[in-house]
C-alpha positions as CSV (number, residue, x, y, z in Angstrom):
1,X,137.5,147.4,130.2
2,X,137.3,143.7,130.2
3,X,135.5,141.8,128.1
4,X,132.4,140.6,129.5
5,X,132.2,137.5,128.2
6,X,134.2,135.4,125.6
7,X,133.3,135.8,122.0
8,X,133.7,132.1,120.3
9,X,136.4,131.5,117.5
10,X,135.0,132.2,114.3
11,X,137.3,128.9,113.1
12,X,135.5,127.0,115.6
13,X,132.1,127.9,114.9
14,X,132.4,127.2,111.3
15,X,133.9,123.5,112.1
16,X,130.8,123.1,114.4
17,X,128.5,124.1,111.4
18,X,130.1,121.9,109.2
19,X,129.7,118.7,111.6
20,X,126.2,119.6,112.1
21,X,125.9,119.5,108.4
22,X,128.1,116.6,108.0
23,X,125.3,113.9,108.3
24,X,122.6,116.0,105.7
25,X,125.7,116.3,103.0
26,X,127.2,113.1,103.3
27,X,123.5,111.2,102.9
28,X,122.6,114.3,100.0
29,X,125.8,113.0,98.4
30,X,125.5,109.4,98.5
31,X,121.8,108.8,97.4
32,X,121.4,112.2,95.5
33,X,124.4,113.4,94.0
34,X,126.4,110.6,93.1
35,X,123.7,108.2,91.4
36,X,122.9,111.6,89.2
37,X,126.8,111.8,88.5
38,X,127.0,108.2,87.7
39,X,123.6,108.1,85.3
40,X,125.1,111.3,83.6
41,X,128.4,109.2,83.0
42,X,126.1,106.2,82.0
43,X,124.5,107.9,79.4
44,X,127.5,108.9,77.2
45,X,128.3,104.9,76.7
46,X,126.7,103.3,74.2
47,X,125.2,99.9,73.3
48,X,126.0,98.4,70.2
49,X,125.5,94.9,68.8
50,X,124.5,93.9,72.7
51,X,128.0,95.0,73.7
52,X,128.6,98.4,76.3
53,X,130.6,100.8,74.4
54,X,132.9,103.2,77.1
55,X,133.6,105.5,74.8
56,X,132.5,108.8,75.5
57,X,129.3,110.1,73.1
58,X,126.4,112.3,73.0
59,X,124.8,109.9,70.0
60,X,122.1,108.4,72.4
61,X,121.2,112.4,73.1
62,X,120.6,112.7,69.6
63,X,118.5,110.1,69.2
64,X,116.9,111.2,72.1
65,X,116.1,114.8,69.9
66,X,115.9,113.1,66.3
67,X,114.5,109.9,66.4
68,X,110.6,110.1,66.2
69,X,109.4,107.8,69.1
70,X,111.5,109.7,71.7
71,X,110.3,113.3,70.2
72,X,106.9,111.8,70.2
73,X,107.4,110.4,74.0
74,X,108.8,113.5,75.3
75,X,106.2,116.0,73.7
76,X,103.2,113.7,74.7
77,X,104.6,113.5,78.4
78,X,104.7,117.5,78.2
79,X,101.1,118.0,77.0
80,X,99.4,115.7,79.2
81,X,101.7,117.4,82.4
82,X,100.4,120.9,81.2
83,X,97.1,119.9,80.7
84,X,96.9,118.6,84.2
85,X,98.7,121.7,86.1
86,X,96.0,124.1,84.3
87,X,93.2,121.7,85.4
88,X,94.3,120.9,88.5
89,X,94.6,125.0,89.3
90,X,91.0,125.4,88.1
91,X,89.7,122.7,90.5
92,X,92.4,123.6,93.3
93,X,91.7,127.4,93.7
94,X,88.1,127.1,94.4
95,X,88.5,124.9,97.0
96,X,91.4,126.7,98.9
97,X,89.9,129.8,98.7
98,X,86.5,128.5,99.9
99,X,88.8,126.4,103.0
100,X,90.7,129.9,103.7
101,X,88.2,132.6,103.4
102,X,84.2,131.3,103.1
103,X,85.2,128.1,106.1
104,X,84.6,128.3,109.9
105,X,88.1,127.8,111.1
106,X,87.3,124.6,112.9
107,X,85.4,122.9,109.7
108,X,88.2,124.1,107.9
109,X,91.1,122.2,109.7
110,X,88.6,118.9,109.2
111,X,88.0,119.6,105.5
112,X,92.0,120.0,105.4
113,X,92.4,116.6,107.4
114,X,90.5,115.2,105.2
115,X,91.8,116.5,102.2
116,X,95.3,114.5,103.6
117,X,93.5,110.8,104.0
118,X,93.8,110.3,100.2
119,X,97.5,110.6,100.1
120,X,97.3,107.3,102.9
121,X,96.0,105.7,100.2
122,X,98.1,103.3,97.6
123,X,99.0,105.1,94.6
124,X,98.4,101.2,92.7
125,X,94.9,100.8,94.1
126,X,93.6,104.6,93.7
127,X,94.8,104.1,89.3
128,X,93.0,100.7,89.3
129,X,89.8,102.0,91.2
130,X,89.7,104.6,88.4
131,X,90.4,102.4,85.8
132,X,87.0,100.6,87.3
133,X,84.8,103.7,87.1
134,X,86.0,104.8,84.2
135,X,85.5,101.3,82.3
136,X,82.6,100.4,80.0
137,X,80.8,99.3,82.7
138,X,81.9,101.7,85.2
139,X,80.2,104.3,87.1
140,X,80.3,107.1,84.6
141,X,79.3,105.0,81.7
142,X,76.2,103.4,83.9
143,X,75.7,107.0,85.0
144,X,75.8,108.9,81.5
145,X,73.8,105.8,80.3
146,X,70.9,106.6,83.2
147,X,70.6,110.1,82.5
148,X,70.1,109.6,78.6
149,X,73.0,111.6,77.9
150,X,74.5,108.4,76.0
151,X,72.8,105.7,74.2
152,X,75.9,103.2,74.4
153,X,79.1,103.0,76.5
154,X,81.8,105.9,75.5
155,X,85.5,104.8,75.5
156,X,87.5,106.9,78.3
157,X,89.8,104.1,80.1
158,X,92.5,103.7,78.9
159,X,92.8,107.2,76.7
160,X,95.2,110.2,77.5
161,X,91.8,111.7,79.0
162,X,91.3,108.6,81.7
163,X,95.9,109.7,82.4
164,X,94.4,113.0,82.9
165,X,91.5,111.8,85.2
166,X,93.9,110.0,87.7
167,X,96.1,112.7,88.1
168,X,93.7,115.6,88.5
169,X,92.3,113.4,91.3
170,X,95.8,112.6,92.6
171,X,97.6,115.9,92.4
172,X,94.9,118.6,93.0
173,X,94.9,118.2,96.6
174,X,98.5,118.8,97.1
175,X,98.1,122.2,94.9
176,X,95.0,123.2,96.8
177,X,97.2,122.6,100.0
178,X,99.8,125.0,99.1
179,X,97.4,127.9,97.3
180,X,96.0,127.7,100.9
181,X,99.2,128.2,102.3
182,X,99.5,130.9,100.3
183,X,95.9,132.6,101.1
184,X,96.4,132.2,104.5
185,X,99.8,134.3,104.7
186,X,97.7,137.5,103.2
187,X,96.7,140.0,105.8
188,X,93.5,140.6,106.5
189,X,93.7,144.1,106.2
190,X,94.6,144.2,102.4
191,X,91.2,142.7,101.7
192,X,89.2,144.8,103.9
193,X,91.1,148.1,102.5
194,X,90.1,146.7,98.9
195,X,86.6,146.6,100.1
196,X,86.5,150.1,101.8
197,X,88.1,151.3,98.4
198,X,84.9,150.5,96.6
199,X,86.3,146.9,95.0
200,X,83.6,144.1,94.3
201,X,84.2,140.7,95.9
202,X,85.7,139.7,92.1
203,X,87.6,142.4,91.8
204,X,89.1,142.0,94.8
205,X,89.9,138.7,93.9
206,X,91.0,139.7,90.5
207,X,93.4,142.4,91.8
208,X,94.6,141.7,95.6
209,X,93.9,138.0,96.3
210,X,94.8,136.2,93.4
211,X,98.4,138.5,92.1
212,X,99.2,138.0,96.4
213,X,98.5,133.7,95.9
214,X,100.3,133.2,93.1
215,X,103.3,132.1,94.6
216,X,101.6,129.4,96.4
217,X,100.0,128.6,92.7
218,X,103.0,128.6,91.2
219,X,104.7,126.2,93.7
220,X,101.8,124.0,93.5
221,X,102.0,123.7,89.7
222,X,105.9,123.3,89.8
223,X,105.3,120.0,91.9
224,X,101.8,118.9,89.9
225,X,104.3,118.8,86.9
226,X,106.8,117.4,88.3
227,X,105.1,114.1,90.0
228,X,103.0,114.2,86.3
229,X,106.3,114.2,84.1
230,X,107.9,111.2,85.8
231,X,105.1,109.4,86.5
232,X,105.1,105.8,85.1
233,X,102.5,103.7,87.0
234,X,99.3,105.8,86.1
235,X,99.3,106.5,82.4
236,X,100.4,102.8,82.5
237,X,96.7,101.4,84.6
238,X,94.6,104.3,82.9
239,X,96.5,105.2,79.8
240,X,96.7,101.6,78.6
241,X,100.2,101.9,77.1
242,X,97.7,103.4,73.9
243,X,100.4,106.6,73.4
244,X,104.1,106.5,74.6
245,X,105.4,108.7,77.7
246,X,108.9,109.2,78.4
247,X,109.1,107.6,81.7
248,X,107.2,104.2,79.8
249,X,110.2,105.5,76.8
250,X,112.3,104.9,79.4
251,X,111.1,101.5,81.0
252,X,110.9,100.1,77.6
253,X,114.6,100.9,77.2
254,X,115.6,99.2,80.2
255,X,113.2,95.9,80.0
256,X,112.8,95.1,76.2
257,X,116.4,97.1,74.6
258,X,118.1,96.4,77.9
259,X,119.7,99.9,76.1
260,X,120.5,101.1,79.8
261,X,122.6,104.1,78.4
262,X,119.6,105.4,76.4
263,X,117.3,104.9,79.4
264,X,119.8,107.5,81.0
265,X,120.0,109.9,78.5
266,X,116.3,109.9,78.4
267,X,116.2,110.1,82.4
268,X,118.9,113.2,81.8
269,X,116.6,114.8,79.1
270,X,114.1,114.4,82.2
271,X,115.6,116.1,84.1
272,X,116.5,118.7,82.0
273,X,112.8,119.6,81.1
274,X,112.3,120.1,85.2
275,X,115.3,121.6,85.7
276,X,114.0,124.3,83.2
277,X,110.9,124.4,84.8
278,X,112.4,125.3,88.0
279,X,114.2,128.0,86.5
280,X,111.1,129.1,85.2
281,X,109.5,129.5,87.9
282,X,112.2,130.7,90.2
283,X,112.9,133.4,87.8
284,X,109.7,134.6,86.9
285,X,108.3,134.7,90.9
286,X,111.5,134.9,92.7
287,X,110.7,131.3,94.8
288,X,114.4,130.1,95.3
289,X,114.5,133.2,97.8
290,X,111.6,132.4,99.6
């Protein structure tokens, strides 16, 4: 019997995909993959005496381990990253839960628009309006100060707890974005047959909600560290430049050294540390196939 209709060449439907995906690799190549390549490459040279050494090395990675301001850098940008993923989660699941489950459904798409209006907002002018409220004479001083919880102004600008501030404030609306994602995608019925099953509202939190969310958590927390870690421009307005980040490590490198292959290597160590985050988190929760 004759064919019905003509099956296409597998040839030519591969050629097609690869046109389609022509533009997407050819720009992912260009302004991803080949600056990467070349900082990689740009990190084994070496400055010496002002001069660029081409000679391939790995010295300015072991400074990057050995020497104690880079160690000290790299560990300070880690605790104040971790510090803010686990506070951000504690502020973030509340309020996605309350958005997904305690909400109307109509307050809760106007509570979600407005959680977005921040994000419209300069990144520059929402550090230096906390670096106003958290002054001496700020809000929370004048406030503390009021309530008699204080008799004189306490120092938080420009201390690793003001860093932490700002990007609590910054990042825990993007993790309570995707928990809610997350709490959305859970039937119905699995909460319902916890409750008919005898479960408290906690445990049923404990036991079905929260093990069902935690991929959205754990995607939230994987981005919350990563716009932490490389972030330069808030612990620089809030932080003062009173303890040393890698990505100000890296700056100073590049502005005062003018060491330009040590500012890669430490950009390369950077990316390491998220690389393995990633991997972390893919492993553990399975994400990459998701």
């Amino acid at each position: 019997m004759a064919a019905v209709g003509r099956t296409r060449p597998e040839g030519a439907s591969t050629g097609r995909g690869w046109a389609l995906a022509g533009p997407a690799l050819a720009w992912t190549t260009a302004f991803f993959l080949a600056p990467m390549v070349f900082v990689l490459a740009y990190s084994l040279f070496r400055r010496v005496g002002g001069e660029l050494v081409a000679s391939l090395s790995f010295e300015n990675y072991r400074r990057a381990f050995t020497e104690a301001a880079f160690r000290t850098a790299l560990v300070n940008s880690l605790e104040v990253s971790v510090i803010t993923v686990i506070a951000s989660v504690l502020v973030a699941y509340p309020v996605a839960y309350l958005l997904a489950y305690r909400m109307p459904r109509r307050w809760g798409q106007v509570l979600l628009a407005l959680a977005v209006l921040p994000f419209w907002t300069s990144y520059v002018v929402r550090s230096y309006s906390w670096l106003l409220v958290l002054a001496k004479e700020g809000v929370v001083n004048r406030t503390l100060m009021a309530l008699g919880l204080v008799a004189e102004p306490i120092t938080i600008a420009n201390t690793r707890a003001a860093t932490v501030i700002g990007f609590v404030h910054f990042f825990t609306m993007l993790m309570a974005l995707t928990i809610y994602a997350s709490l959305v995608q859970i039937p119905e019925s699995y909460r319902k047959a916890a409750r008919d099953l005898g479960a408290s509202g906690w445990r049923t939190l404990v036991h079905v909600t929260l093990p069902l969310s935690l991929p959205g958590v754990v995607v939230g927390a994987f981005l919350t560290f990563v716009l932490a870690i490389g972030d330069y421009i808030t612990p620089q307005i809030l932080g003062g430049a009173q303890e040393l980040l890698l990505p100000q490590a890296i700056m100073l490198q590049v502005q005062r050294s003018g060491d330009f292959p040590m500012a890669a290597a430490l950009s390369a160590v950077l990316l390491l540390v998220i690389g393995l985050a990633y991997l972390a988190s893919a492993r553990r929760f399975g994400l990459g196939a998701r």
